[in-house]
C-alpha positions as a LaTeX table, in Angstrom:
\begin{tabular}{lrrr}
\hline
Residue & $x$ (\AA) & $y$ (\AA) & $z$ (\AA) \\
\hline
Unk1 & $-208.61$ & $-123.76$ & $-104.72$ \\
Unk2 & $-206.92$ & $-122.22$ & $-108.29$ \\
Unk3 & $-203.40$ & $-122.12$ & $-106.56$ \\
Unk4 & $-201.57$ & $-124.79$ & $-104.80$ \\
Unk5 & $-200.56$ & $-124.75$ & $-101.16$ \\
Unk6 & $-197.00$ & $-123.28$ & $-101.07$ \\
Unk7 & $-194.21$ & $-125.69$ & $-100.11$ \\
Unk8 & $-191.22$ & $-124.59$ & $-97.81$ \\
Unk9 & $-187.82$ & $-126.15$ & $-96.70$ \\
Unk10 & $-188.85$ & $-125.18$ & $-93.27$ \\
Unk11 & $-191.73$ & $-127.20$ & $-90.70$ \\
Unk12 & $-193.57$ & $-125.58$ & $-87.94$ \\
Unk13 & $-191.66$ & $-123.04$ & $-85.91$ \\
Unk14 & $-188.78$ & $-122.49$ & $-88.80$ \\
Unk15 & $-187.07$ & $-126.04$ & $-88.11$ \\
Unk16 & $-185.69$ & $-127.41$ & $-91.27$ \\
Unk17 & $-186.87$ & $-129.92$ & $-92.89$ \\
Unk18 & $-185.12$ & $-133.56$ & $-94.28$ \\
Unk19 & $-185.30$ & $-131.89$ & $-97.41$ \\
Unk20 & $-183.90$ & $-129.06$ & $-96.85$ \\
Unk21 & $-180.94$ & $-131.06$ & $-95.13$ \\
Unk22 & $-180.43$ & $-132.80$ & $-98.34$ \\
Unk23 & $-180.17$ & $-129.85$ & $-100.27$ \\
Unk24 & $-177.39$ & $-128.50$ & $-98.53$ \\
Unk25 & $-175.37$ & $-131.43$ & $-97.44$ \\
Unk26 & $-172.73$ & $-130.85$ & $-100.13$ \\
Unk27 & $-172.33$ & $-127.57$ & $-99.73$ \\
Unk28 & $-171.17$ & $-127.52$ & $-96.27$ \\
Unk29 & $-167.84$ & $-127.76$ & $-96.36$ \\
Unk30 & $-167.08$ & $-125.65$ & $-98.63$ \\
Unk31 & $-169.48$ & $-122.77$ & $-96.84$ \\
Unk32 & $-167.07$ & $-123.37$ & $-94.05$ \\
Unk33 & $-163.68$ & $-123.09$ & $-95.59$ \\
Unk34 & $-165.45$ & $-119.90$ & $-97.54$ \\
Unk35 & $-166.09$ & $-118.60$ & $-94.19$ \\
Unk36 & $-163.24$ & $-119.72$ & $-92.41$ \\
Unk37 & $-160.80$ & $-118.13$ & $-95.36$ \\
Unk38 & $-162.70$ & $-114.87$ & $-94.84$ \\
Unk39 & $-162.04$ & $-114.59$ & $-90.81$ \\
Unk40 & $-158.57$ & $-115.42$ & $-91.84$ \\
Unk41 & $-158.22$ & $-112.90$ & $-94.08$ \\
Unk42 & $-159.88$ & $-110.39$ & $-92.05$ \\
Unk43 & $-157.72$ & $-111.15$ & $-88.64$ \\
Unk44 & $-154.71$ & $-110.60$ & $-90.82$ \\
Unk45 & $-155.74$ & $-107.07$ & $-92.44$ \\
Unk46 & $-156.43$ & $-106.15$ & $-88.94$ \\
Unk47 & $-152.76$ & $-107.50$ & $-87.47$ \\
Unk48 & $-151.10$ & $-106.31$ & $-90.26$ \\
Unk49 & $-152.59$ & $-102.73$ & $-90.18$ \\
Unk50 & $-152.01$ & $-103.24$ & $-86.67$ \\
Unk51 & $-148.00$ & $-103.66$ & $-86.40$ \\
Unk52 & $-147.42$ & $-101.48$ & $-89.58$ \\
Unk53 & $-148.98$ & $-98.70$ & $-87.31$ \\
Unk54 & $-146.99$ & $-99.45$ & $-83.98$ \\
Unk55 & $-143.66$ & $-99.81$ & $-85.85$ \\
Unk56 & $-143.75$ & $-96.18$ & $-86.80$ \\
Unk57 & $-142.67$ & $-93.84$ & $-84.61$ \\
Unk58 & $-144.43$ & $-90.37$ & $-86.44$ \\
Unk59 & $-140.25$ & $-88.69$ & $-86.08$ \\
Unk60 & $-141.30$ & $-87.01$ & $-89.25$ \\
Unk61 & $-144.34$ & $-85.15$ & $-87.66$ \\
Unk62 & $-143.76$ & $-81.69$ & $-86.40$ \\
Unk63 & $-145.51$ & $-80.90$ & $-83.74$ \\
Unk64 & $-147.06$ & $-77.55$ & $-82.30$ \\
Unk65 & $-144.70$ & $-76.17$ & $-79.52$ \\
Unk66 & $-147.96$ & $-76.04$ & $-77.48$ \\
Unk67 & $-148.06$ & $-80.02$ & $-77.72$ \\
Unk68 & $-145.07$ & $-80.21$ & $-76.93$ \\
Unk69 & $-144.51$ & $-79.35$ & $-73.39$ \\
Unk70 & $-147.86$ & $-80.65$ & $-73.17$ \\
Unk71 & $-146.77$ & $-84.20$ & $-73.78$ \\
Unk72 & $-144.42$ & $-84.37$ & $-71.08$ \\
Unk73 & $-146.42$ & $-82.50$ & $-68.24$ \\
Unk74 & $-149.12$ & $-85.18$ & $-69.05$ \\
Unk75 & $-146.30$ & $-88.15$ & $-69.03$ \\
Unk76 & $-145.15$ & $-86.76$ & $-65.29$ \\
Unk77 & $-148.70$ & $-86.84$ & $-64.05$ \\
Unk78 & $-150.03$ & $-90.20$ & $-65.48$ \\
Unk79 & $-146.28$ & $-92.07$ & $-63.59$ \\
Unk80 & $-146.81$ & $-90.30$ & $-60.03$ \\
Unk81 & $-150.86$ & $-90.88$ & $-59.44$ \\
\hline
\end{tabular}
């Protein structure tokens, strides 16, 4: 045969191999601060977007006179069911 047998990181059934192992041993750490930074930074996008949303009140938004009376018919139906 012209070509060698290719050789893989992974054995039968896509376990990984001793090799493989030793490869990325000194990564690992830093893969998980890497990942645990990004979940941080993610959660806090999401809680600050989050109260900088329910601290406004939207006084500065007109609404239609239609919504209006609308709003409060639907707040004395949702408190009596």
């Amino acid at each position: 045969m012209i070509f060698p047998k290719p050789t893989s990181y992974y054995e039968q059934g896509f376990k990984r191999s001793p090799a493989l192992e030793r490869a990325t041993a000194p990564f690992r750490v830093r893969n998980a601060l890497t990942g645990a930074g990004i979940v941080v930074f993610c959660v806090s996008v999401y809680a600050y977007s989050i109260m900088a949303v329910r601290q406004d009140d939207f006084s500065d938004i007109k609404l239609p006179s239609h919504m209006v009376g609308q709003k409060k018919d639907d707040d004395n139906t949702s408190t009596s069911a």
